[in-house]
C-alpha positions in Angstrom: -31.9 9.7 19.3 -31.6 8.4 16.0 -35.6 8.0 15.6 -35.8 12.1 15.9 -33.7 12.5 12.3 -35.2 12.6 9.5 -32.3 10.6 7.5 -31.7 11.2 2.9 -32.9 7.7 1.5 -32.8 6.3 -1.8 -34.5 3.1 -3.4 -33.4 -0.7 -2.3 -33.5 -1.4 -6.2 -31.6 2.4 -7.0 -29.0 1.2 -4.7 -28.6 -2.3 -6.0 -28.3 -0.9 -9.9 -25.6 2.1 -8.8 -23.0 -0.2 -7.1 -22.7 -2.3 -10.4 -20.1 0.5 -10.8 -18.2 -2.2 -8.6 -18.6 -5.1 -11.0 -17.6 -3.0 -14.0 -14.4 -1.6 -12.3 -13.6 -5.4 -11.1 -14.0 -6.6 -14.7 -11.2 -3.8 -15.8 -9.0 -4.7 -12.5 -9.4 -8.8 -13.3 -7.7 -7.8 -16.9 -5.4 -5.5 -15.9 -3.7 -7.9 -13.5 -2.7 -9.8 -16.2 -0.6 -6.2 -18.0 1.9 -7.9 -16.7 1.9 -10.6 -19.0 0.9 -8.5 -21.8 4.0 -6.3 -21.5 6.3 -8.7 -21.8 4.7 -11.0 -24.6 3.4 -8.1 -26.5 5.6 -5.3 -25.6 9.1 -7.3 -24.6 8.9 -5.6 -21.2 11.6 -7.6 -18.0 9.9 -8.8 -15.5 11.9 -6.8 -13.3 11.3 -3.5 -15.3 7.6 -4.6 -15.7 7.6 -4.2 -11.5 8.7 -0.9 -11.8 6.6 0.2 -14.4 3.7 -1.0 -12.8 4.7 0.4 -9.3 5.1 4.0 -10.7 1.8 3.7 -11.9 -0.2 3.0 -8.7 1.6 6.3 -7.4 0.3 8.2 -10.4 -2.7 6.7 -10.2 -2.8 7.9 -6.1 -1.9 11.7 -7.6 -4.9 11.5 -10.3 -7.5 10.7 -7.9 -7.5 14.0 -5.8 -6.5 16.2 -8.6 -9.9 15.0 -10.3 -11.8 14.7 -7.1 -11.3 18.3 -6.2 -12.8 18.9 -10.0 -15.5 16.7 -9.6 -16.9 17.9 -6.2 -16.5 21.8 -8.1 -18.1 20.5 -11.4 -21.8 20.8 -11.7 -24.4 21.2 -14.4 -27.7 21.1 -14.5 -27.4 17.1 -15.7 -26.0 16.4 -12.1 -22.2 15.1 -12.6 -22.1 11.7 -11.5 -23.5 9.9 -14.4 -20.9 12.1 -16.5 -18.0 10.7 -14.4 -18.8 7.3 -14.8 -19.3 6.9 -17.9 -16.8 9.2 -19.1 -14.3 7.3 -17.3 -15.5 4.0 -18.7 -15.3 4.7 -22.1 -11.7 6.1 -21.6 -10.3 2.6 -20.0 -12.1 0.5 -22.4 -10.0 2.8 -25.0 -7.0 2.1 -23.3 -7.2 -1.3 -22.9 -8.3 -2.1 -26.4 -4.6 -0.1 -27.7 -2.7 -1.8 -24.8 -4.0 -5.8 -25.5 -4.8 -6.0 -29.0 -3.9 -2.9 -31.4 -0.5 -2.4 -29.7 0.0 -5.8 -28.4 2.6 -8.2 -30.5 3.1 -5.4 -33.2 6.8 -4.8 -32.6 5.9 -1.4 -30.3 8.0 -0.9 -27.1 7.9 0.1 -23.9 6.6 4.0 -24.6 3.6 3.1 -26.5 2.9 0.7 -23.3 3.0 3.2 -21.1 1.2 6.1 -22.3 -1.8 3.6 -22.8 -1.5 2.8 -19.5 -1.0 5.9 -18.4 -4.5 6.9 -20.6 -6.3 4.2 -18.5 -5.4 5.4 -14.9 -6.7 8.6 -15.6 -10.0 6.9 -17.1 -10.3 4.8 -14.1 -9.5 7.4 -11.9 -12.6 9.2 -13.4 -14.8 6.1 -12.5 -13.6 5.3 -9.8 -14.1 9.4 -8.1 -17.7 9.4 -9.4 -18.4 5.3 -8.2 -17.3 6.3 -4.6 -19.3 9.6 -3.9 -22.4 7.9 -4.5 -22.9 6.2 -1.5 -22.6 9.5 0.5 -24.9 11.6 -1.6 -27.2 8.6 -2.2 -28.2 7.6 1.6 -27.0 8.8 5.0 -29.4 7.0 6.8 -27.2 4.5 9.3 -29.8 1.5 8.8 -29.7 1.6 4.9 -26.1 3.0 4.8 -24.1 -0.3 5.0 -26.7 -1.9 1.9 -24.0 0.5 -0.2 -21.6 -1.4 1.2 -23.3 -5.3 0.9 -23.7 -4.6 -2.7 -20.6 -3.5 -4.1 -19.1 -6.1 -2.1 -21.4 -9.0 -3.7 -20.5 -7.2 -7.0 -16.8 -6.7 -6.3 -17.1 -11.0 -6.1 -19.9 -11.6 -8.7 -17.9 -9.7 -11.1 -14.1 -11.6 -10.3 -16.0 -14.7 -10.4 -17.4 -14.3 -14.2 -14.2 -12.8 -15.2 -12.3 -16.0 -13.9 -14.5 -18.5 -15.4 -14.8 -16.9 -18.6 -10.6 -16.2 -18.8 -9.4 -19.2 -17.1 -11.9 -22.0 -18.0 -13.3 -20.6 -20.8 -10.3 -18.3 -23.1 -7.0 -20.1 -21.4 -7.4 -23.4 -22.4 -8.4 -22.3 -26.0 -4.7 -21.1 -26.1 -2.9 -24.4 -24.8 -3.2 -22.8 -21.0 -0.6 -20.2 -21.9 -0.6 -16.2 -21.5 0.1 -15.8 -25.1 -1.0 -12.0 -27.0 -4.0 -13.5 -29.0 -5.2 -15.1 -25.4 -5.1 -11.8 -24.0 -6.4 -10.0 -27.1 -9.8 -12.5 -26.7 -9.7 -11.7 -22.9 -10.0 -7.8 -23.3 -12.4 -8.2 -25.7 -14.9 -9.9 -23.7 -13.8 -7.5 -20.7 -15.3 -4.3 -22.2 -18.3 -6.0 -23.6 -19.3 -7.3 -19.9 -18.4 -3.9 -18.4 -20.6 -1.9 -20.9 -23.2 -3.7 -19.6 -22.2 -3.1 -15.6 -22.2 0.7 -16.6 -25.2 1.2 -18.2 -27.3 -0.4 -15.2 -25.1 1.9 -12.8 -25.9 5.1 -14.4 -29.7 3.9 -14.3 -29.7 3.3 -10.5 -28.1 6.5 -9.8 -29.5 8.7 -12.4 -32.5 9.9 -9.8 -29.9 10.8 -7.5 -27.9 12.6 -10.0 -28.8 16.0 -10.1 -27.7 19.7 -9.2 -30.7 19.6 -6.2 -28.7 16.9 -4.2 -25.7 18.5 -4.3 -26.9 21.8 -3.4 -28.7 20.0 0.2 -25.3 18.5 1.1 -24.0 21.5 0.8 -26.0 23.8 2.2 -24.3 25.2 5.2 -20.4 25.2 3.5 -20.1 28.3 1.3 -15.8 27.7 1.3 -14.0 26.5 -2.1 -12.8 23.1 -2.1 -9.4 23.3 -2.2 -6.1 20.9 -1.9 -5.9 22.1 1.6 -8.9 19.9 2.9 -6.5 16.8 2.0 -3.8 18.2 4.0 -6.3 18.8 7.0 -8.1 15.5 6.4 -4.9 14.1 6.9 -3.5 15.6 9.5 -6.8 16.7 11.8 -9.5 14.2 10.7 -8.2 10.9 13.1 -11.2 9.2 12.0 -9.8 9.4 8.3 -6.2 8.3 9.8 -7.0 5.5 11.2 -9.4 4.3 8.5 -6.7 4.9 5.8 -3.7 2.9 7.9 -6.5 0.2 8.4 -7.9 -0.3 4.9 -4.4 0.6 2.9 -3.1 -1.8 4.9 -5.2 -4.7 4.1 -5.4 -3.7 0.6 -1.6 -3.9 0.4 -1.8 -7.7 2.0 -4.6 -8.5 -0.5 -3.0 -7.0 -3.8 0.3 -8.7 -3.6 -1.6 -12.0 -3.3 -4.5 -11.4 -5.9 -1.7 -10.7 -9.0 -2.5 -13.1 -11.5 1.7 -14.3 -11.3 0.5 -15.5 -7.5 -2.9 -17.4 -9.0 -0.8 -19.1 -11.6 1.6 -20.6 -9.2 -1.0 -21.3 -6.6 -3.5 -22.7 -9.0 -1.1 -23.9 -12.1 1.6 -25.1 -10.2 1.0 -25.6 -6.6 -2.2 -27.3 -7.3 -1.6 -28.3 -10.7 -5.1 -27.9 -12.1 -5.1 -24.4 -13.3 -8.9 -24.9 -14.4 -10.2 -27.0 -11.5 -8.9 -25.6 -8.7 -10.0 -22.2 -10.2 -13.6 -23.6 -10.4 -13.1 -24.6 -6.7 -12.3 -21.5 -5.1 -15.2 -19.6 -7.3 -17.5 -22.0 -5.8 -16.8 -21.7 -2.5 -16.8 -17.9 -3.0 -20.3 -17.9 -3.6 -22.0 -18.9 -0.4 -19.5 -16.6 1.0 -21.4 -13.9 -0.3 -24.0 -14.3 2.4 -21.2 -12.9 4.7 -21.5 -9.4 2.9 -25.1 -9.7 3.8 -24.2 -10.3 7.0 -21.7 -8.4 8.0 -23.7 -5.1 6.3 -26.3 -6.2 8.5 -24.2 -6.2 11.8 -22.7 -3.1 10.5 -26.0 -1.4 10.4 -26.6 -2.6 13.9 -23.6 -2.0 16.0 -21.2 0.3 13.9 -18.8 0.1 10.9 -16.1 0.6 13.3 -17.0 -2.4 15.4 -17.8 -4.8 12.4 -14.4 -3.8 11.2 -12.9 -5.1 14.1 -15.1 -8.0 14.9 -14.3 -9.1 10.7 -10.9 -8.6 10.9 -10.1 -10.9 13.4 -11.9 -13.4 12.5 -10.0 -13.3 9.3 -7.0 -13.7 10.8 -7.8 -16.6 12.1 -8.9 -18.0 9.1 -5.8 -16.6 6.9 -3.7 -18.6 9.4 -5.5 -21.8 9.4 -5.0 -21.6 5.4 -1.4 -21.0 5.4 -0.9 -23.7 8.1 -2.9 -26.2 6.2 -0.8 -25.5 2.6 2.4 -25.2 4.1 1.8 -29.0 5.9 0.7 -31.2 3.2 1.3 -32.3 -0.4 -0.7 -29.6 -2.1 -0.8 -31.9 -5.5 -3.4 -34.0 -3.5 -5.8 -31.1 -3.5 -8.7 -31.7 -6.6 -7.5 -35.3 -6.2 -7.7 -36.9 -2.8 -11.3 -36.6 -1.6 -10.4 -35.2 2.3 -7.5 -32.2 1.5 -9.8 -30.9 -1.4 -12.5 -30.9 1.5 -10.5 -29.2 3.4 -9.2 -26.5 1.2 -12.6 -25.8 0.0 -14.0 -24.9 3.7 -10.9 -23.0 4.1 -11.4 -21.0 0.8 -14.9 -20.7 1.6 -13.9 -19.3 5.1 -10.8 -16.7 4.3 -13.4 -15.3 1.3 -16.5 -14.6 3.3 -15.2 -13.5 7.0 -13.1 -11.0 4.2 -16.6 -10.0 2.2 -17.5 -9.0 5.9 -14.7 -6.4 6.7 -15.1 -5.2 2.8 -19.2 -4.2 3.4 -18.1 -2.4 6.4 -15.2 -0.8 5.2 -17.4 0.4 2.3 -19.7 1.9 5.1 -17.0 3.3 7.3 -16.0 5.9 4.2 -19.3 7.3 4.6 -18.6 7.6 7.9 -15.6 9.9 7.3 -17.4 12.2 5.2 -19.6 13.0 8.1 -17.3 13.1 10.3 -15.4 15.7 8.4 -18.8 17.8 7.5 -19.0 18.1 11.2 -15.6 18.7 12.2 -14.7 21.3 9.4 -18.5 22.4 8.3 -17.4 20.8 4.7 -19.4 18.3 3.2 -16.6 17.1 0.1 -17.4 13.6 -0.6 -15.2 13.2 -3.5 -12.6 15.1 -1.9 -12.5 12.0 1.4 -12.8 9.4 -1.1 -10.3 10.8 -3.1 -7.7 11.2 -0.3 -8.2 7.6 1.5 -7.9 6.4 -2.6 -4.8 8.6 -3.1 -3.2 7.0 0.1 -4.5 3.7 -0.9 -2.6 4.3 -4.3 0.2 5.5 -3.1 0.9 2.4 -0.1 -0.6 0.1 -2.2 1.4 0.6 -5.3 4.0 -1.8 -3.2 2.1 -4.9 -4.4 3.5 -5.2 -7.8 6.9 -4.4 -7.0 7.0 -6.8 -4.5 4.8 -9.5 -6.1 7.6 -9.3 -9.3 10.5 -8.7 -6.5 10.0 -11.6 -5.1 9.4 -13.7 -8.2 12.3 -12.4 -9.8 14.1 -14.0 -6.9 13.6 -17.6 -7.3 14.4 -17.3 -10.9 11.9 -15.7 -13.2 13.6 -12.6 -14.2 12.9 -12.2 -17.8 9.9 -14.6 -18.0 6.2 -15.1 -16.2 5.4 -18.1 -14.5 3.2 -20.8 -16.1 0.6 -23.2 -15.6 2.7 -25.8 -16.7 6.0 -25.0 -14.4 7.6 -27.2 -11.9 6.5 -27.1 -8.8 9.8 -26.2 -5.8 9.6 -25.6 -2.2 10.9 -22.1 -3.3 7.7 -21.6 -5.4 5.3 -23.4 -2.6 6.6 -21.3 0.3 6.6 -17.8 -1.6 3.4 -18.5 -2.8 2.0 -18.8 0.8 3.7 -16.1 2.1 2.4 -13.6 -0.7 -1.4 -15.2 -0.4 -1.7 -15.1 3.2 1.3 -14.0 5.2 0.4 -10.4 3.8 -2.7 -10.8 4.7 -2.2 -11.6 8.1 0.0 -8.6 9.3 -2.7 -6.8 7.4 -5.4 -7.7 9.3 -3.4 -7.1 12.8 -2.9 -4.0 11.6 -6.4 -3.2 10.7 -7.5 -4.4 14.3 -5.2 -2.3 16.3 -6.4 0.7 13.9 -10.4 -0.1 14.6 -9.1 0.0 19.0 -8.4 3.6 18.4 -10.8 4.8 15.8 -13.5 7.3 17.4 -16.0 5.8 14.4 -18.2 4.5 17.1 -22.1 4.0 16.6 -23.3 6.5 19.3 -20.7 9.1 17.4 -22.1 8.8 14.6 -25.7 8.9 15.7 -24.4 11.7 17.7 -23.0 14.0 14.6 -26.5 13.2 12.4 -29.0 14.5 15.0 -26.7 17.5 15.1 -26.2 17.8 11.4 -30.6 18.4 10.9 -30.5 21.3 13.7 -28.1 22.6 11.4 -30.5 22.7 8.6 
């Protein structure tokens, strides 16, 4: 069946530049997970009151992203409004981030000025981050090149991390005696925007072609209704494809946020291990071959499903989470960059919790295309923004957990009114909360997201199914 439809393409190399939107809004999200540390040496922010702040945040984040959506998917001018979006937003969080770490930073202002210039950078990178989903969708429906979306803003959603985290942690941190200080942080930023630029330009090249009022007028061809707040309510309520891709992907998001705050890194890395630099430069190298599983897994994706790569990723991740937290919580963690055989050991393990979780990201990033056909055939709308913006408000919105209990739980074994350092003792307290918030989260997250995939009716013969009849619309 799928041979008889005549599928929208775009270029291999249009495709590659477009998702560097990913790498750009992974440089902002490397910075901003050290806000935390910014607030309270350049703001004197609590830790405690720094969780809340932060968790609020991620809810009003949730509530921007479908408010602009709905404006986005209305907007339209004769420049396409894609490009506009991206860029737009971009330039609004490097703003932001350039008050919040270094004009605002250490001068004496409070909590306010902090949070209105955090508040100006959620509604920047809500902006972006609108505009960076929809493209997929509008760029490619075709099943066999669909999933490529996902393989590269997965390899970018790694590259970028990995650049950020050699250049802050190897590079800026030890400049400043390996502490979080305002002038570290100031020099981090800095560098942040300059990258980014740079990640934004090429992504507004690759999807400039695509970019324009034509494309949007063939989506939407056959839907004549305004978009309106109602589709999220029906999305939500009707569209079980959207359910149980939302409870699957929020859920592992939640497990991966709480672990990926830079408070968690400095007490796995600066204290567990006790080589903040080297076992950093471990775990980005064994991050790179890993990338081939985003190759992969798009691939298999491509062949058999999103919905069955999900599953097939997922559990295979859990395996590999366990192992990990197994293998930390049974040895002297100090021997890892020193003894040969643990640092072996932890490497493979690394290598193997990073790619099998490359995999479920490519097809995750396919599966949201997915959902948009899915709901252009069960409601006769095609609103691309409006899907992505309703999985990203619910993302937000569960999400928005991590922080408060990534601080929550710090604040519990004693560090109420400072952040952990590199240079802290290590306790079993610390070791064993450490685990749990890098890889027990992760592994009710990924049962959850298998159990979700079981019931999801995102098979490959549905979706070849709702494309043939799609064209006969046309």
């Amino acid at each position: 069946m799928e041979n008889q439809i005549n599928y929208r393409k775009a270029k291999n190399w249009q495709i590659a530049l477009s998702q560097m939107n990913s790498a750009n809004a992974m440089c902002f999200y490397i910075l901003m997970t050290y806000v935390s540390y910014v607030g309270n040496a350049g703001y004197g922010i609590a830790t405690a009151i720094m969780g809340t702040i932060l968790t609020f945040s991620r809810i009003l984040e949730g509530v921007l992203n479908p408010v602009i959506a709905v404006f986005v998917d209305k907007f339209n001018t004769r420049f396409g409004k894609i490009r506009i979006f991206l860029f737009g937003g971009w330039l609004i969080q490097a703003a932001a981030v350039l008050l919040l770490f270094i004009w605002g930073s250490g001068k004496g202002h409070g909590i306010i000025l902090f949070v209105v210039m955090y508040v100006i950078y959620l509604f920047g990178y809500a902006m972006n981050n609108v505009a960076g989903q929809i493209m997929g969708p509008v760029m490619t429906n075709d099943p066999e090149q669909r999933p490529m979306v996902g393989v590269w803003a997965t390899v970018y959603s790694y590259f970028a991390p990995m650049i950020m985290t050699i250049l802050i942690t190897m590079v800026i941190l030890p400049k400043y005696q390996n502490t979080y200080s305002v002038e570290m942080l100031s020099t981090s930023c800095i560098v942040t925007v300059a990258i980014s630029l740079v990640f934004i330009i090429l992504a507004c090249i690759g999807v400039s072609e695509t970019d324009c009022p034509e494309n949007f007028e063939d989506v939407a061809a056959t839907n004549n209704e305004k978009v309106s707040f109602k589709d999220m309510v029906s999305l939500l309520g009707k569209n079980k494809a959207m359910q149980t891709y939302v409870i699957s992907a929020s859920a592992v998001k939640l497990a991966n946020q709480v672990g990926s705050q830079s408070i968690v890194s400095t007490m796995m890395f600066g204290i567990l291990i006790g080589n903040m630099q080297l076992s950093t430069l471990i775990s980005v190298i064994a991050m790179l071959p890993s990338i081939v599983f985003a190759i992969i897994g798009g691939k298999y994706a491509g062949k058999h499903g999103s919905r069955k790569a999900i599953s097939l990723w997922s559990f295979v991740s859990l395996i590999a989470t366990v192992l990990m937290a197994v293998f930390l919580l049974t040895i002297n963690t100090r021997t890892i960059t020193v003894a040969v055989l643990p640092t072996i050991v932890y490497f493979v393990l690394t290598l193997a919790v990073n790619g099998t979780k490359m995999g479920v990201t490519a097809a995750t990033t396919s599966m949201s295309a997915d959902v948009v056909d899915y709901e252009k055939d069960r409601s006769g709308k095609f609103i691309p923004a409006v899907v992505t913006a309703t999985y990203s408000m619910m993302d937000r919105l569960v999400s928005s957990l991590a922080t408060v209990i990534t601080m929550g739980c710090v604040a519990l074994i004693g560090y109420e009114t400072t952040m952990p350092q590199p240079n802290d003792p290590m306790t079993n307290g610390i070791k064993y909360l450490t685990v749990l918030l890098l890889y027990g989260f992760p592994i009710i997250g990924w049962i959850i997201s298998i159990i979700c995939m079981k019931i999801s009716p995102l098979s490959k013969e549905k979706m070849a199914e709702i494309q043939a009849k799609g064209q006969k619309k046309q």
